[in-house]
N, C-alpha and C positions, 0 to 999 in steps of 0.2 A: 513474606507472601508465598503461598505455597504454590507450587511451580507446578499443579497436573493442566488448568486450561492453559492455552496456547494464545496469544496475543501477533493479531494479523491489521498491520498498518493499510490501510488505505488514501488515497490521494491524488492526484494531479503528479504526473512529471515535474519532476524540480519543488515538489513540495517537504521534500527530508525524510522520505522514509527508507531510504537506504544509510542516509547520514546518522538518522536517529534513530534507527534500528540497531546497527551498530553501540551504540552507546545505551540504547534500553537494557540489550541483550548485556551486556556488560555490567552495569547496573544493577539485573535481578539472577546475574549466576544463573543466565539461560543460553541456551546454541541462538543462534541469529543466521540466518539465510534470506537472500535476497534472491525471489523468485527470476527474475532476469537475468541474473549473475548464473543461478544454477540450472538455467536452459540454456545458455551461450556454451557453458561451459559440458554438458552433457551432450550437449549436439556438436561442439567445436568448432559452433561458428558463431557471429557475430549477430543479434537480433536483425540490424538493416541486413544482414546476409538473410536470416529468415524471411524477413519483409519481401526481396530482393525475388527470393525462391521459389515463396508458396502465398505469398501475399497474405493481405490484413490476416484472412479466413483461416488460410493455414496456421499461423502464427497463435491465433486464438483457442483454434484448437488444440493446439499442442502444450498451451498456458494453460487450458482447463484441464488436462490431463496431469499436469506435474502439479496444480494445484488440489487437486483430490489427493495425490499421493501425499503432499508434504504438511497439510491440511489436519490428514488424519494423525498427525503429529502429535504429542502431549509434552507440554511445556519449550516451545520454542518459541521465538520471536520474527517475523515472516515478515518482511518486505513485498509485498503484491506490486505487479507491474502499474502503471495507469489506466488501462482501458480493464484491468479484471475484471470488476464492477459491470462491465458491460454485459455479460451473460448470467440470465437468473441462474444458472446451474452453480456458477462460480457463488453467487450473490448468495444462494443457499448452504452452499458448504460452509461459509466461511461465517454467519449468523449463526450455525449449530454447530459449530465444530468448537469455538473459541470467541475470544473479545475482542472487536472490531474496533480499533481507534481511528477515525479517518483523522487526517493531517490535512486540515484546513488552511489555504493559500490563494490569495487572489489574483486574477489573471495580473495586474498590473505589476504583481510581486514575482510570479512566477516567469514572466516575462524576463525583468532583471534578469532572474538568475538562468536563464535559460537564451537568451540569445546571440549568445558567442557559441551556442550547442549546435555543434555538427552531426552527432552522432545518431539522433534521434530520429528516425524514420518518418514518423509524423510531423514533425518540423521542416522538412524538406517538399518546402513548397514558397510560392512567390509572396505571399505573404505572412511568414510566421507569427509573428505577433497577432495578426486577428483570429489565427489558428487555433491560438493558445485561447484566447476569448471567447470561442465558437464551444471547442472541447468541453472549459472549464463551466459553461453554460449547460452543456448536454447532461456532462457526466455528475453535476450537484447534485442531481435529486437521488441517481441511487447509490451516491456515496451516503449521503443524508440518510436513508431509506436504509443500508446495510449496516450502520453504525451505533453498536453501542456506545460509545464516546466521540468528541466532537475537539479537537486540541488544534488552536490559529498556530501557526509557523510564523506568518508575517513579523518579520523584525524583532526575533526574538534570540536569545540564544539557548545553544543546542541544549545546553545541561539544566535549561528553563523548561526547554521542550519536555525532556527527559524528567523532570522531577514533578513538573503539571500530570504528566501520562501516570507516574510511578502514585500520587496522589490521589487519582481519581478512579484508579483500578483497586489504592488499598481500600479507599475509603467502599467501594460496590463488593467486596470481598467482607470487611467488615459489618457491612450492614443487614439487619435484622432481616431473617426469613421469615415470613406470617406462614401458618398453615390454618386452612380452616376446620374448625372443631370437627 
């Protein structure tokens, strides 16, 4: 698979795109960064510290900005935070830049794996679970809406994950361009 577009996962917190980014990226002999990982770690603090600082607003803005930078990438594999999706700007970078796999997960699933999670800014509220059902409600349509590919996570395992994604990017890589006469 030739490595110049870039492959940016989209999803729900707790849906495997840090997990199976990692293992894509591995996979097709490409870099893998995980956009949350590498603004923790360029600011040297912790996203609920972002959160904590300059709230949602700040936070998203500073997402939009290391996402244009890391975006205009060629051949990496990008773990996007959960709410990226939320700003068309983000929505449009990430549509013309590369191919968009969202990581399809349902709240009841993501719940699972998500409610021992401390760490998460947005789950720190009186009721997580319906939090996670509110979000996952909000934010389908322009995961839907941004995605060239569409891959369930639900009860699967990882290197399933990984070999479904590796298939349906060789197979739109492979398939016939029409031009007209």
């Amino acid at each position: 698979m030739k490595a110049a577009f870039s492959i940016f996962l989209v999803g729900m917190m707790g849906a495997g795109k840090s997990t199976v980014g990692v293992r894509l990226a591995r996979r097709l002999g490409r870099a893998f960064i995980d956009a949350d990982r590498e603004l923790e770690e360029r600011l040297g603090v912790s996203i609920p510290t972002i959160f904590e600082l300059e709230g949602e607003e700040g936070f998203r803005r500073r997402e939009t900005q290391l996402l244009d930078e890391l975006s205009a990438r060629d051949g990496l594999v990008l773990a996007t935070g959960g709410g990226a999706v939320l700003s068309p700007v983000n929505r449009d970078m990430l549509q013309s830049r590369g191919r968009v796999v969202y990581l399809q997960a349902s709240a009841a699933d993501l719940w699972q794996r998500l409610r021992r999670d401390r760490h998460r800014p947005l789950l720190r509220t009186a009721n997580p679970r319906e939090r996670i059902h509110r979000l996952t409600a909000e934010r389908e349509p322009l995961y839907l809406e941004v995605a060239d590919h569409i891959v369930t996570t639900s009860r699967q395992p990882i290197e399933q994950i990984v070999e479904t994604i590796v298939q349906v990017l060789q197979a739109q890589e492979d398939a016939p361009t029409h031009t007209q006469p």
